[in-house]
C-alpha positions in Angstrom: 0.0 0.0 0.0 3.0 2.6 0.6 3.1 2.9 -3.0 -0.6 4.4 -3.4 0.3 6.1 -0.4 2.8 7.8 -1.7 1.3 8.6 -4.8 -2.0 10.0 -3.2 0.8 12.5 -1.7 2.1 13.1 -4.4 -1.1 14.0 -6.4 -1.9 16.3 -3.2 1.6 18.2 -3.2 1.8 16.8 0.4 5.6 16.6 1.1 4.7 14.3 4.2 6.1 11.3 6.1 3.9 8.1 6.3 4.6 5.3 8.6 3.7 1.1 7.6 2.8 -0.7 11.1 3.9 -4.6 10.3 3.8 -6.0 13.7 0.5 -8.3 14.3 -0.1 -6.7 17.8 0.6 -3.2 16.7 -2.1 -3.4 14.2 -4.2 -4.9 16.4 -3.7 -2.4 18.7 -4.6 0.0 16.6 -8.0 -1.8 15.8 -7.4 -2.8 12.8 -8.9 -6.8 12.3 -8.7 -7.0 8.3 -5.0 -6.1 7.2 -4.4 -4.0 4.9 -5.8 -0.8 6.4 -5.3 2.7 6.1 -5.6 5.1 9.2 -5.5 8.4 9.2 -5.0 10.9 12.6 -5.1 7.3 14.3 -8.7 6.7 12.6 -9.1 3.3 10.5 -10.4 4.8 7.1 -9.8 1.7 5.2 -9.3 -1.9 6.2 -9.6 -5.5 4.4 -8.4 -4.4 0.9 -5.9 -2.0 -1.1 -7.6 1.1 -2.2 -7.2 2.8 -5.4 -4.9 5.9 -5.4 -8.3 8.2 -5.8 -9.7 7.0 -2.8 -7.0 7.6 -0.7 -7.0 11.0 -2.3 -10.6 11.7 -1.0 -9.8 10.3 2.4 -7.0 12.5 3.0 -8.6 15.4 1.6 -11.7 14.6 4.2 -9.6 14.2 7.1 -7.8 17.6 6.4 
């Protein structure tokens, strides 16, 4: 996913740092159940599947 990621940055001019969680209890901590999952400001905004660069777009442009 840090590819869309980055390129849902990159579409937004956003010159910002991202960070992948990998451990199993860190994610779970985080509430995440359904790997892969996006959060944004420590909100789960997509979980269970990759998302297309667009939709990250709009969820970082909702969270702003």
């Amino acid at each position: 996913m840090e590819p869309i990621v980055d390129a849902a940055l990159t579409q937004l001019g956003m010159d910002i740092e991202f960070e992948t969680i990998s451990d199993a209890r860190d994610i779970v901590k985080h509430g995440v159940m359904n790997a892969p999952a996006l959060l944004v400001n420590g909100e789960v905004k997509i979980s269970g599947r990759i998302p297309t660069v667009d939709e990250v777009v709009e969820v970082i442009q909702a969270s702003k």
